[in-house]
PDB file of the backbone (N, CA, C, O) and the ligand in Angstrom, with CONECT records:
HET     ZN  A 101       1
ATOM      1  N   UNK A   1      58.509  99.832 101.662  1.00  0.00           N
ATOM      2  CA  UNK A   1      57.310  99.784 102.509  1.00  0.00           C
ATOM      3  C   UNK A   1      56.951  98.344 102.833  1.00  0.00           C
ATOM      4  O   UNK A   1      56.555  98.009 103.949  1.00  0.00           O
ATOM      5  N   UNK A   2      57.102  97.512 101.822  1.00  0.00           N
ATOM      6  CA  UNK A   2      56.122  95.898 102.040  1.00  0.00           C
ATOM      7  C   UNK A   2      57.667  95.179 102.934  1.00  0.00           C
ATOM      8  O   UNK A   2      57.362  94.592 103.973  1.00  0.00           O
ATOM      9  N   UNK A   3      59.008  95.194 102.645  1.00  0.00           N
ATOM     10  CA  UNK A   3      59.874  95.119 103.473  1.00  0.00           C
ATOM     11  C   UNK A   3      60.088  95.217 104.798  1.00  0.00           C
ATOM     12  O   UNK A   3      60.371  94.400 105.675  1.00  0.00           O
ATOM     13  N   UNK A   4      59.872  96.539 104.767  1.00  0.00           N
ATOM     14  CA  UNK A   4      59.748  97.351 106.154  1.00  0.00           C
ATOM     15  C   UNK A   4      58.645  96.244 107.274  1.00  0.00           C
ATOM     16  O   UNK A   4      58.958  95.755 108.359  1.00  0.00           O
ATOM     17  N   UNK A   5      57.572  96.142 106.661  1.00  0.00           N
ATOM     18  CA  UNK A   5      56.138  95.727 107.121  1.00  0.00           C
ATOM     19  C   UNK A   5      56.967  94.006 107.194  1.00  0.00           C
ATOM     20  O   UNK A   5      56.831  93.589 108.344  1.00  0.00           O
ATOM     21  N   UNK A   6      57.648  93.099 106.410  1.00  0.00           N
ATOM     22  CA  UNK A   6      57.883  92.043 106.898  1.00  0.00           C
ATOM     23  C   UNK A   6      58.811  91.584 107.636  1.00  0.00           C
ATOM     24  O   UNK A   6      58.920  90.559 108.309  1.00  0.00           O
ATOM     25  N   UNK A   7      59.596  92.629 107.396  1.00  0.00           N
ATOM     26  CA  UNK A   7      60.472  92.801 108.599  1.00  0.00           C
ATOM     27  C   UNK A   7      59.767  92.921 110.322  1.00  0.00           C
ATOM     28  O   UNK A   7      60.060  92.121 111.211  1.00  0.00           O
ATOM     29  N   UNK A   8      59.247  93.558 110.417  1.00  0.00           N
ATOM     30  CA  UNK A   8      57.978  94.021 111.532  1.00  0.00           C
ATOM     31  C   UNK A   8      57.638  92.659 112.266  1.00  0.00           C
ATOM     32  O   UNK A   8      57.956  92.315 113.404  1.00  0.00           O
ATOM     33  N   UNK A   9      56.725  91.809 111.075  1.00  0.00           N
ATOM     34  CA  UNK A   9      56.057  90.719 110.992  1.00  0.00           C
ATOM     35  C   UNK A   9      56.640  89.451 111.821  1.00  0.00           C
ATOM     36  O   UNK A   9      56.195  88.769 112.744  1.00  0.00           O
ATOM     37  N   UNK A  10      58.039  89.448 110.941  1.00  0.00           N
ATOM     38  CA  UNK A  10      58.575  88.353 111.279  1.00  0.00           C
ATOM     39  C   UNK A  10      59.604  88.706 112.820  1.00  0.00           C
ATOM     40  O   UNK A  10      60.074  87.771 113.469  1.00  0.00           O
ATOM     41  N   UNK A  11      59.768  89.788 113.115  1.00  0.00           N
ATOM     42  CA  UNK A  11      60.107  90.858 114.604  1.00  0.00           C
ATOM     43  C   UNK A  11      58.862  90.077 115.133  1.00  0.00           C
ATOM     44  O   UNK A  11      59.060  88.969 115.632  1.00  0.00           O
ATOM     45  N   UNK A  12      57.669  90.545 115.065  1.00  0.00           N
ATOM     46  CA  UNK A  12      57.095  90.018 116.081  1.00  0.00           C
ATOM     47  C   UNK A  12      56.568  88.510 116.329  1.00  0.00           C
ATOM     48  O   UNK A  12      55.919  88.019 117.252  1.00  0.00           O
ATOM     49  N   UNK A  13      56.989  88.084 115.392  1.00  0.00           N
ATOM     50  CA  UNK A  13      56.760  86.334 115.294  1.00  0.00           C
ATOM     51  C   UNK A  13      57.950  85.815 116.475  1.00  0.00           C
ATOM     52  O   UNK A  13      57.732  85.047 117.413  1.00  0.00           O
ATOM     53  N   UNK A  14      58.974  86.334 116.200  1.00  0.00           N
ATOM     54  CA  UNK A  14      60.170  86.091 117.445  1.00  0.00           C
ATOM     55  C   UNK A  14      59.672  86.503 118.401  1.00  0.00           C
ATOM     56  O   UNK A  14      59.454  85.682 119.292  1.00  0.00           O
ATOM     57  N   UNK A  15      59.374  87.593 118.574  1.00  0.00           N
ATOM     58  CA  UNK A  15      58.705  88.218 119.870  1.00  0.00           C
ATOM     59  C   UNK A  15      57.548  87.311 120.533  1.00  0.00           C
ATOM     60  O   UNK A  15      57.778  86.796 121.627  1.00  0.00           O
ATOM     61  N   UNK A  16      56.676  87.165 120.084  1.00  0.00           N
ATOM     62  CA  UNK A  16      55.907  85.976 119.923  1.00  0.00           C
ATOM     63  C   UNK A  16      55.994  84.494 120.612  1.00  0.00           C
ATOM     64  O   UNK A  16      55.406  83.982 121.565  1.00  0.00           O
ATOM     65  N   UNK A  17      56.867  84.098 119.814  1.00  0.00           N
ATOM     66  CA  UNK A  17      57.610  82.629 120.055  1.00  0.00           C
ATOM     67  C   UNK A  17      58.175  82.696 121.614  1.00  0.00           C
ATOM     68  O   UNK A  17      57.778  82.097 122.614  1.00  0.00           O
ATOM     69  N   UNK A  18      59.040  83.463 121.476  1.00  0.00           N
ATOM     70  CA  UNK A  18      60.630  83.541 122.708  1.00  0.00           C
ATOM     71  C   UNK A  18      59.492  83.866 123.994  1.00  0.00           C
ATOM     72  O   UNK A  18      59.887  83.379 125.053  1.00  0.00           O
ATOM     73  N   UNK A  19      58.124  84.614 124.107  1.00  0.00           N
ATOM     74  CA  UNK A  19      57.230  85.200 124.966  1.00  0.00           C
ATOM     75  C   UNK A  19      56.550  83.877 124.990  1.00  0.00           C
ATOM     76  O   UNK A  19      57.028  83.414 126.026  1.00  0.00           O
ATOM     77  N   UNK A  20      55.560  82.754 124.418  1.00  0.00           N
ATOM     78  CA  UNK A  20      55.351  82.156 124.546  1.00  0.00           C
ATOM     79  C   UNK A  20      56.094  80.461 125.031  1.00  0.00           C
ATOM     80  O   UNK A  20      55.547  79.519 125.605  1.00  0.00           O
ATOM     81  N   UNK A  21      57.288  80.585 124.600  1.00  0.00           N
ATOM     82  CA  UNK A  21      58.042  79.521 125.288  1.00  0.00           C
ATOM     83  C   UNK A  21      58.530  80.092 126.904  1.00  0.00           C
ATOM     84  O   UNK A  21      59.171  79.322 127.620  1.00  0.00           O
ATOM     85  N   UNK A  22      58.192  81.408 127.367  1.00  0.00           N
ATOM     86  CA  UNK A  22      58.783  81.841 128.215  1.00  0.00           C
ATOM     87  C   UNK A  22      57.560  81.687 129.654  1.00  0.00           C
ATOM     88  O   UNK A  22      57.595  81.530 130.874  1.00  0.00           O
ATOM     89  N   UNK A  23      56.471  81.866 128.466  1.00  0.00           N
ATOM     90  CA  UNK A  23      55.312  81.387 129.711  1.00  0.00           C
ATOM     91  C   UNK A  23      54.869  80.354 130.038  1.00  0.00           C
ATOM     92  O   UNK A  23      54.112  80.041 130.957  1.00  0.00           O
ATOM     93  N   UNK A  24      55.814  79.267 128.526  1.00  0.00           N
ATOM     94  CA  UNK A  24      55.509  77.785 128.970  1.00  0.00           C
ATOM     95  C   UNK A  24      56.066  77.036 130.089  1.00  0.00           C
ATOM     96  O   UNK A  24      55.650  76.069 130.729  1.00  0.00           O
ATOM     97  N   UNK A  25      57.609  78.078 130.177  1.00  0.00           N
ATOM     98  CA  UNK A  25      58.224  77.709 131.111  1.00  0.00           C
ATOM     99  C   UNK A  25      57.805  78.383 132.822  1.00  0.00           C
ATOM    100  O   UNK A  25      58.399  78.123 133.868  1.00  0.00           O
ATOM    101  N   UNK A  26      56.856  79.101 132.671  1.00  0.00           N
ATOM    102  CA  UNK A  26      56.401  79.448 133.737  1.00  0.00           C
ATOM    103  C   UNK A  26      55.361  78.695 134.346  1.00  0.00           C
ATOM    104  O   UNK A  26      55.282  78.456 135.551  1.00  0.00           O
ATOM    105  N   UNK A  27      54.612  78.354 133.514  1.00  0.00           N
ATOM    106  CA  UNK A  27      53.572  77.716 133.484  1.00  0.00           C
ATOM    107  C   UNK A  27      54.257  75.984 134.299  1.00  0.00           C
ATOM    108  O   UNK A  27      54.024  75.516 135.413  1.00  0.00           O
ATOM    109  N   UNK A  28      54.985  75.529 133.341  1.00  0.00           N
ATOM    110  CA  UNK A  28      55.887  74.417 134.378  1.00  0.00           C
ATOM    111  C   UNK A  28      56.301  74.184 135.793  1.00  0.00           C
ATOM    112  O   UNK A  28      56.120  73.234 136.555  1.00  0.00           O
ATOM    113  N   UNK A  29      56.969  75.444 135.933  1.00  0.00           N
ATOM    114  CA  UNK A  29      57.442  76.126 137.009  1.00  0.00           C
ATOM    115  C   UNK A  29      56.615  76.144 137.930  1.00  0.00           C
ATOM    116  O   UNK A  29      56.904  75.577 138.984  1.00  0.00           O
ATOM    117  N   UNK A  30      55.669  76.644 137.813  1.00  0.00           N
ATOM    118  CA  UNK A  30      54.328  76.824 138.480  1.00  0.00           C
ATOM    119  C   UNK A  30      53.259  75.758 139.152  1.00  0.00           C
ATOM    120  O   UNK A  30      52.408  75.971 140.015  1.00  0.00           O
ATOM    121  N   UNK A  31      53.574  74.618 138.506  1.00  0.00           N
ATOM    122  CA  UNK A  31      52.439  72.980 138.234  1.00  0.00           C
ATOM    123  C   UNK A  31      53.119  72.766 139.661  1.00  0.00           C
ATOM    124  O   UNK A  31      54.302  72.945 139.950  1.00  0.00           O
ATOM    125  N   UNK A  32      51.919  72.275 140.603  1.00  0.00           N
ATOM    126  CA  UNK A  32      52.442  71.188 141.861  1.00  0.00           C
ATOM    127  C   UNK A  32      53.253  70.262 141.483  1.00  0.00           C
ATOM    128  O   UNK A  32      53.171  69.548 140.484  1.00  0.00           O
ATOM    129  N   UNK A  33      54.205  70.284 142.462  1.00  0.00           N
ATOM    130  CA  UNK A  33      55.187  68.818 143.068  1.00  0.00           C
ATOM    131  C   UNK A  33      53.993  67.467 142.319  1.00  0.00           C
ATOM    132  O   UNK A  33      52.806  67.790 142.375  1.00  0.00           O
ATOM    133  N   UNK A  34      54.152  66.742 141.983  1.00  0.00           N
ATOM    134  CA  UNK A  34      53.498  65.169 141.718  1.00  0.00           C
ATOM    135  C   UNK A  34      53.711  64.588 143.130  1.00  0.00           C
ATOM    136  O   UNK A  34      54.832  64.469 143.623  1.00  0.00           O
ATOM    137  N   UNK A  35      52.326  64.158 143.882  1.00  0.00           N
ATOM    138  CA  UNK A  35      52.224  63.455 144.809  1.00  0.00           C
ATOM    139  C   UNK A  35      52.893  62.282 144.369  1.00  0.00           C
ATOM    140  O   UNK A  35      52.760  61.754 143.265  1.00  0.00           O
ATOM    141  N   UNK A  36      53.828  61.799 145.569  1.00  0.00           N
ATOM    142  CA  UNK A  36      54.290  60.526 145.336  1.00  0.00           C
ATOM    143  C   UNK A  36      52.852  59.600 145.991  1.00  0.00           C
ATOM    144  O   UNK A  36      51.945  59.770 146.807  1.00  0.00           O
ATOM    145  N   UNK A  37      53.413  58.408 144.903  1.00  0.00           N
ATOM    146  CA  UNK A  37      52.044  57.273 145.489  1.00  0.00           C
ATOM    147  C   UNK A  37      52.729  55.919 146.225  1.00  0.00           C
ATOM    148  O   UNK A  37      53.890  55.511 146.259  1.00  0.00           O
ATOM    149  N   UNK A  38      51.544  55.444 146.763  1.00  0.00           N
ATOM    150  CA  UNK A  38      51.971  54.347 147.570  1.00  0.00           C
ATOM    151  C   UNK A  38      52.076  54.460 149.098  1.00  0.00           C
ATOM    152  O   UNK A  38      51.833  53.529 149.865  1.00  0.00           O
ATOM    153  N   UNK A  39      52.553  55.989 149.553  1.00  0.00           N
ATOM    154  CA  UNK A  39      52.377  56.878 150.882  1.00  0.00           C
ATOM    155  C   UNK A  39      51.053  56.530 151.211  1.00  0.00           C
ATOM    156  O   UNK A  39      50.570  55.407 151.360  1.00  0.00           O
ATOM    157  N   UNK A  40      50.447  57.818 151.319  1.00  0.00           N
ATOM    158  CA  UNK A  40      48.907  57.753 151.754  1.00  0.00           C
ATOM    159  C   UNK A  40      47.783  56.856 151.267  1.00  0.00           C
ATOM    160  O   UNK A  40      47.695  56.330 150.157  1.00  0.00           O
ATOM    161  N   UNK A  41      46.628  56.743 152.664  1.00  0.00           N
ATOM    162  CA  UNK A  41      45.676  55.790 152.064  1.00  0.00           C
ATOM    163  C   UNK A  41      45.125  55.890 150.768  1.00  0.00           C
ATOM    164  O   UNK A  41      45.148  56.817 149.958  1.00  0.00           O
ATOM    165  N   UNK A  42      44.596  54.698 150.721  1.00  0.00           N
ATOM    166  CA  UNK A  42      43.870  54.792 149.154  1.00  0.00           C
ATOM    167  C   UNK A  42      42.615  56.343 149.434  1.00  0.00           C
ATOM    168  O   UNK A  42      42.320  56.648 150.589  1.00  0.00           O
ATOM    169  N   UNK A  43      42.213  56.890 148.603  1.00  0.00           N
ATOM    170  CA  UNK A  43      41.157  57.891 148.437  1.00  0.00           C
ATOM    171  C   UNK A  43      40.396  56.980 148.573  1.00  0.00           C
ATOM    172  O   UNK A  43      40.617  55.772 148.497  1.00  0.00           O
ATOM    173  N   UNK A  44      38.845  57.890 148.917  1.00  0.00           N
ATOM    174  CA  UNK A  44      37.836  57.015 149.325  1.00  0.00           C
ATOM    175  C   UNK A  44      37.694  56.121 150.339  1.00  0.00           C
ATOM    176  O   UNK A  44      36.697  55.514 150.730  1.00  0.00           O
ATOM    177  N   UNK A  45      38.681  56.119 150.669  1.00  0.00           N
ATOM    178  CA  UNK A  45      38.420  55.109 151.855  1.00  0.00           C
ATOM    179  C   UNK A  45      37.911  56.179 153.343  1.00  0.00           C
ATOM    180  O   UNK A  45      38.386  57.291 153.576  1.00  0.00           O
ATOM    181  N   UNK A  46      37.181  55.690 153.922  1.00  0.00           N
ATOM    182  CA  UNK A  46      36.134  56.531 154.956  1.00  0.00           C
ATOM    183  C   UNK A  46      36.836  56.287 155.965  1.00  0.00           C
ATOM    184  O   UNK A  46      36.956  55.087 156.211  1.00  0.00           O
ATOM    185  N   UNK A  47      37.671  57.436 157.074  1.00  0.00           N
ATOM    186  CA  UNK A  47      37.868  57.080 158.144  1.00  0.00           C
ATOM    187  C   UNK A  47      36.565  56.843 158.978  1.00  0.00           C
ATOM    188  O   UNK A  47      35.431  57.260 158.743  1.00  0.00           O
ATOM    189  N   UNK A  48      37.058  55.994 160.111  1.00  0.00           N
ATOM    190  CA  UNK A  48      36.119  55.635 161.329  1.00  0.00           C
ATOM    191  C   UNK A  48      37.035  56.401 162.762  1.00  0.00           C
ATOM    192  O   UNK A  48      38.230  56.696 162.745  1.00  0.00           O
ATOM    193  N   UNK A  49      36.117  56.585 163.875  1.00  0.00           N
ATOM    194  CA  UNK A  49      36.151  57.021 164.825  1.00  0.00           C
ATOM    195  C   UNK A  49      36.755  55.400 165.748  1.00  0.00           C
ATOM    196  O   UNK A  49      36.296  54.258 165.724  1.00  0.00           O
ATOM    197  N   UNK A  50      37.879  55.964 166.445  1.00  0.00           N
ATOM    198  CA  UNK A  50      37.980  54.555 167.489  1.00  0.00           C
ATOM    199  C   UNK A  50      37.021  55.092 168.628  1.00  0.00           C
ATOM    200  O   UNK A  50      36.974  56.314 168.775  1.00  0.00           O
ATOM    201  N   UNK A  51      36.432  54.472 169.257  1.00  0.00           N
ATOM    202  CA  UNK A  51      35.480  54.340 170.559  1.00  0.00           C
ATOM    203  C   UNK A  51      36.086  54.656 171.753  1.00  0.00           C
ATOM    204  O   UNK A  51      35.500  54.836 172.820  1.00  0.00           O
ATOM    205  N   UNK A  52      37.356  54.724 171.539  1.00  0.00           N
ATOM    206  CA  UNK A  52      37.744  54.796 173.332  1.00  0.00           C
ATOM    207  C   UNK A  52      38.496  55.979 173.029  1.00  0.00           C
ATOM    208  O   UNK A  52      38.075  56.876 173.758  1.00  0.00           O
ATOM    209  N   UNK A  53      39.523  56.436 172.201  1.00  0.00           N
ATOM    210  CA  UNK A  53      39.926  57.663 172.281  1.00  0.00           C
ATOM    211  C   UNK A  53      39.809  58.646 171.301  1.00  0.00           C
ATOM    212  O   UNK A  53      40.372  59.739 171.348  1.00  0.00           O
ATOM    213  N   UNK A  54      38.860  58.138 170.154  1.00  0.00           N
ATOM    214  CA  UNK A  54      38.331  59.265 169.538  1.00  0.00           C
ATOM    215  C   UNK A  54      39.053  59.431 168.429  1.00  0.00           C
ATOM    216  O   UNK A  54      38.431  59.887 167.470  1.00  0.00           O
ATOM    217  N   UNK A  55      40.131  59.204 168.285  1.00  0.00           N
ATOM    218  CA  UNK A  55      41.194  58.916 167.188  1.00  0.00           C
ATOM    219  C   UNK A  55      40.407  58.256 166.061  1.00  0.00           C
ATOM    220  O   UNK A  55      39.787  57.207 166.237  1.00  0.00           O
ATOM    221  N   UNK A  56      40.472  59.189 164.388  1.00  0.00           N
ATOM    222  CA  UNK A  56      40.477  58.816 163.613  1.00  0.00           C
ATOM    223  C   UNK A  56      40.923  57.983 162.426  1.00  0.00           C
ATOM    224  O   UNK A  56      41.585  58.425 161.487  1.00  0.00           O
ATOM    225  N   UNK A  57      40.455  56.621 162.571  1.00  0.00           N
ATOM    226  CA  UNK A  57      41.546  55.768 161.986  1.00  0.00           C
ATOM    227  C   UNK A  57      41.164  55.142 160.469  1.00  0.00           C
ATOM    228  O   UNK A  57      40.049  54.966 159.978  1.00  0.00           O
ATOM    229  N   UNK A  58      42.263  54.919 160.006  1.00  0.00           N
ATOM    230  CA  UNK A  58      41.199  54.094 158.385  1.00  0.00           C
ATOM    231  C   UNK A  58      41.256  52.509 158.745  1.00  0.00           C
ATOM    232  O   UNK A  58      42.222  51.991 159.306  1.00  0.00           O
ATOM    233  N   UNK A  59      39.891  51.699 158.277  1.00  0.00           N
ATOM    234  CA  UNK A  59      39.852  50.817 158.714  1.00  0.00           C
ATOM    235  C   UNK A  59      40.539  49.531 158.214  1.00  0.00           C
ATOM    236  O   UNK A  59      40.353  48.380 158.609  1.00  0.00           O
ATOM    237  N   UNK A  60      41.504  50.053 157.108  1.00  0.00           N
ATOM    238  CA  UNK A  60      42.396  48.457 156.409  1.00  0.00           C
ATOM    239  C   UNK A  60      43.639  48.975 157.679  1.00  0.00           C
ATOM    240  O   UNK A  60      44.419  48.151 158.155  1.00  0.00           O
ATOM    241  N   UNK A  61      43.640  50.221 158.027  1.00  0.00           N
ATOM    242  CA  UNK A  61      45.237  50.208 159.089  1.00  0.00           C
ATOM    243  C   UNK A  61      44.953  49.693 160.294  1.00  0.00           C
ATOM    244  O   UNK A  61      45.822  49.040 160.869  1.00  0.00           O
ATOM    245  N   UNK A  62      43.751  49.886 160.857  1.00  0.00           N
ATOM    246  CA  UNK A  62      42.964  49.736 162.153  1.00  0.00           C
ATOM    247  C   UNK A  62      43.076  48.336 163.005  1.00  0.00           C
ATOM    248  O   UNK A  62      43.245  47.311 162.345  1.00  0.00           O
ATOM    249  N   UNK A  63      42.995  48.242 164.378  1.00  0.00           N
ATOM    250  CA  UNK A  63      43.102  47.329 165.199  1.00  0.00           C
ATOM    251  C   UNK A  63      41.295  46.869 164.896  1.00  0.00           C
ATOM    252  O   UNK A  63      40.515  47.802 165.085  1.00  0.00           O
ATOM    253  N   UNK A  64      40.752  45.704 164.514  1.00  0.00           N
ATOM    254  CA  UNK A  64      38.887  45.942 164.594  1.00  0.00           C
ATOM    255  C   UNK A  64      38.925  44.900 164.817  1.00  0.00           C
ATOM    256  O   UNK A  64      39.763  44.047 164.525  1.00  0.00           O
ATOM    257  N   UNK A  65      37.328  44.813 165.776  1.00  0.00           N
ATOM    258  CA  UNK A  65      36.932  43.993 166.752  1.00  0.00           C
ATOM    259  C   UNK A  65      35.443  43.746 165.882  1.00  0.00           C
ATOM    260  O   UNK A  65      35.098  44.541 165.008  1.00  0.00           O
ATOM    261  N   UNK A  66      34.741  42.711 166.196  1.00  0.00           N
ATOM    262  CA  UNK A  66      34.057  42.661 165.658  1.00  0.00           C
ATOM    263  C   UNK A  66      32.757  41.705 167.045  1.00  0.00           C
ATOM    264  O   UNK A  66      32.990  40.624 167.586  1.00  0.00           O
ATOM    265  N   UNK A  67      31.658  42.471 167.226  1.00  0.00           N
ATOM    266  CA  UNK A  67      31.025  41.981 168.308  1.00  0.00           C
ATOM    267  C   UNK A  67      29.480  42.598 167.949  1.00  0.00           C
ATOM    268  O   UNK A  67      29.321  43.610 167.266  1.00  0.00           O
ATOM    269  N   UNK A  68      28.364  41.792 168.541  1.00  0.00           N
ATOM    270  CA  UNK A  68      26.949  41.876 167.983  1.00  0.00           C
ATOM    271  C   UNK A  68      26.632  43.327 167.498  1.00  0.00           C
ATOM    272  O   UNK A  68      25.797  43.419 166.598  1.00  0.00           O
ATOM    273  N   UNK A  69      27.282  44.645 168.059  1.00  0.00           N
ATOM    274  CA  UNK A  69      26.717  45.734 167.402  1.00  0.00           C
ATOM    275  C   UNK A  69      27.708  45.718 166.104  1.00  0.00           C
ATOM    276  O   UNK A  69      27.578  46.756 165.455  1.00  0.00           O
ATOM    277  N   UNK A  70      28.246  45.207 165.795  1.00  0.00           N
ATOM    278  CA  UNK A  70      29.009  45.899 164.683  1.00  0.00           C
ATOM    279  C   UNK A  70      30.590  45.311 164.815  1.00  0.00           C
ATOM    280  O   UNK A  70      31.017  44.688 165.787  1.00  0.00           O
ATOM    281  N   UNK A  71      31.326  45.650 163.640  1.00  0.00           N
ATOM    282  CA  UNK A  71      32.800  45.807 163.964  1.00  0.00           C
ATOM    283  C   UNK A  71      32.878  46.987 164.460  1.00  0.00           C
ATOM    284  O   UNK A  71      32.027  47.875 164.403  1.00  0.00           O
ATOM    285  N   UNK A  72      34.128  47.014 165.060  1.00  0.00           N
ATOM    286  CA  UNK A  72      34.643  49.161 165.676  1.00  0.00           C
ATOM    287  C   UNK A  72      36.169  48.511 165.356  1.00  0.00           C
ATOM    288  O   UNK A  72      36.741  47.423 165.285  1.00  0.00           O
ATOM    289  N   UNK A  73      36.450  50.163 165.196  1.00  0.00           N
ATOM    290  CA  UNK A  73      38.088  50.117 164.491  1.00  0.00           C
ATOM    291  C   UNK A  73      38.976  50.705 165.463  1.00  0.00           C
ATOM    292  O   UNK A  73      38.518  51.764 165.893  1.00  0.00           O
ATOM    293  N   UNK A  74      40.106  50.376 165.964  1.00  0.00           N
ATOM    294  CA  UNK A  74      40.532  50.760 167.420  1.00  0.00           C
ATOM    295  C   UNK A  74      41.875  51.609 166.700  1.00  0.00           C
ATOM    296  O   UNK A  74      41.923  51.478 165.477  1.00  0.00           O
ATOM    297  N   UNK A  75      42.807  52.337 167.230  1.00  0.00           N
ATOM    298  CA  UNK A  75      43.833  52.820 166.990  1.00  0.00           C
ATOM    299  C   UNK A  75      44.768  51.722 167.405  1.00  0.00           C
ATOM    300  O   UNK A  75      45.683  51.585 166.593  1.00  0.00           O
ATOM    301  N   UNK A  76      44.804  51.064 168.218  1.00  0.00           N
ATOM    302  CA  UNK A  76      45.723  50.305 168.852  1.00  0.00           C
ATOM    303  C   UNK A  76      44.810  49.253 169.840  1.00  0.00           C
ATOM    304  O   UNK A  76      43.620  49.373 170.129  1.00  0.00           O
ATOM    305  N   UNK A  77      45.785  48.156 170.272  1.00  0.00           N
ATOM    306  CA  UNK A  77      45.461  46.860 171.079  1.00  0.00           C
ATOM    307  C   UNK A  77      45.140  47.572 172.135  1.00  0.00           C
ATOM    308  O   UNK A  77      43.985  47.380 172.517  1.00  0.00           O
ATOM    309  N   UNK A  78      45.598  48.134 172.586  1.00  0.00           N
ATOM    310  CA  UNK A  78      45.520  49.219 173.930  1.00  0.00           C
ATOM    311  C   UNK A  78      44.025  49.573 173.630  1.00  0.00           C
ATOM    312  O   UNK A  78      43.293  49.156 174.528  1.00  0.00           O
ATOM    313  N   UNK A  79      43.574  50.014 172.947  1.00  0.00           N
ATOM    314  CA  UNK A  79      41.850  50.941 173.004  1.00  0.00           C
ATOM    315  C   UNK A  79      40.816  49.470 172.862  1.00  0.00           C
ATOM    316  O   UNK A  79      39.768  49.255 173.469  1.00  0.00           O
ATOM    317  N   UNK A  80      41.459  48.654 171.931  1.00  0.00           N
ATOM    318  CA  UNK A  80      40.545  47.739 171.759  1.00  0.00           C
ATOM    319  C   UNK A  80      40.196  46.800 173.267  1.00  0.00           C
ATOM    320  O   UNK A  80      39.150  46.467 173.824  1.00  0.00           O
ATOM    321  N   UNK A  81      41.504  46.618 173.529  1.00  0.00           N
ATOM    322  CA  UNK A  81      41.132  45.931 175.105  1.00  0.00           C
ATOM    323  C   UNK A  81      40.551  46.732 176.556  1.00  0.00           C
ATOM    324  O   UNK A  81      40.122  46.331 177.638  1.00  0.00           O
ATOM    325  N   UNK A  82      40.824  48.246 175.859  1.00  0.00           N
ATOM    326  CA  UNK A  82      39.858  49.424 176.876  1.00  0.00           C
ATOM    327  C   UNK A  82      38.156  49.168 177.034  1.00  0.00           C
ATOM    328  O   UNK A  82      37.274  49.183 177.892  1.00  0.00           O
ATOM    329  N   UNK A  83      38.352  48.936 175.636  1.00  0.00           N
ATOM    330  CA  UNK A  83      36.689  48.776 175.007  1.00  0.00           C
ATOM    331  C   UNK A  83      36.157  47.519 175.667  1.00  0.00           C
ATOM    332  O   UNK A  83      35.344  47.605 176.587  1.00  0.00           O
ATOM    333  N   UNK A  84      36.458  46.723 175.361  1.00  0.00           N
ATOM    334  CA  UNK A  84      36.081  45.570 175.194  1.00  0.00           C
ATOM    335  C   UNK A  84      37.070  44.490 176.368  1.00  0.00           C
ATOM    336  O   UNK A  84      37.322  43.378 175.903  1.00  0.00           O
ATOM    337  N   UNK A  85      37.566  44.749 177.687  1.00  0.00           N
ATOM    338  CA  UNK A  85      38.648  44.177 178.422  1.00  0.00           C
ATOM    339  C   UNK A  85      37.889  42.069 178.349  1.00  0.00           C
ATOM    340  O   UNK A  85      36.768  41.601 178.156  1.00  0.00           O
ATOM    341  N   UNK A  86      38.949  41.591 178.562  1.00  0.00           N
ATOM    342  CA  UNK A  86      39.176  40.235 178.305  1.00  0.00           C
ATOM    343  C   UNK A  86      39.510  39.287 179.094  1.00  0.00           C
ATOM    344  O   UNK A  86      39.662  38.146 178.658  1.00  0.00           O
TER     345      UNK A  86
HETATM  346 ZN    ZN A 101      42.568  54.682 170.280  1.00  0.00          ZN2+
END
């Protein structure tokens, strides 16, 4: 009887184990790709609107002008000299 019963025991300790390494490996399986870094802008950083075509740009990539209302952040030389011709 107490045999029988540790026999059982240690059955389901394998059972157990082999089921839990099996969902660890699912669980792995499962986890997002790791963003590669260095690609995309820093977080936090606030896009701005360019003025002439509306294009959302971040302002460390941005063409910017800087004149009594403010700086404005252009997509390109092209919008900035739309804006502001010279
Ligand atoms: Zn533009």
């Amino acid at each position: 009887m107490l045999a029988r019963f540790l026999i059982w025991a240690l059955f389901l300790l394998v059972v157990w184990r082999a089921l839990r390494s099996l969902i660890g490996g699912i669980m792995k399986g499962a986890a997002p790709p790791e963003v590669p870094r260095g690609g995309p802008p820093a977080k936090g950083e606030l896009m701005v609107r360019d003025p002439v075509c509306g294009t959302f740009v971040l302002p460390s990539r941005s063409v910017s002008l800087r004149d009594r209302n403010g700086t404005h952040h252009f997509c390109s030389d092209r919008c900035r000299q739309a804006f502001q011709p010279q």
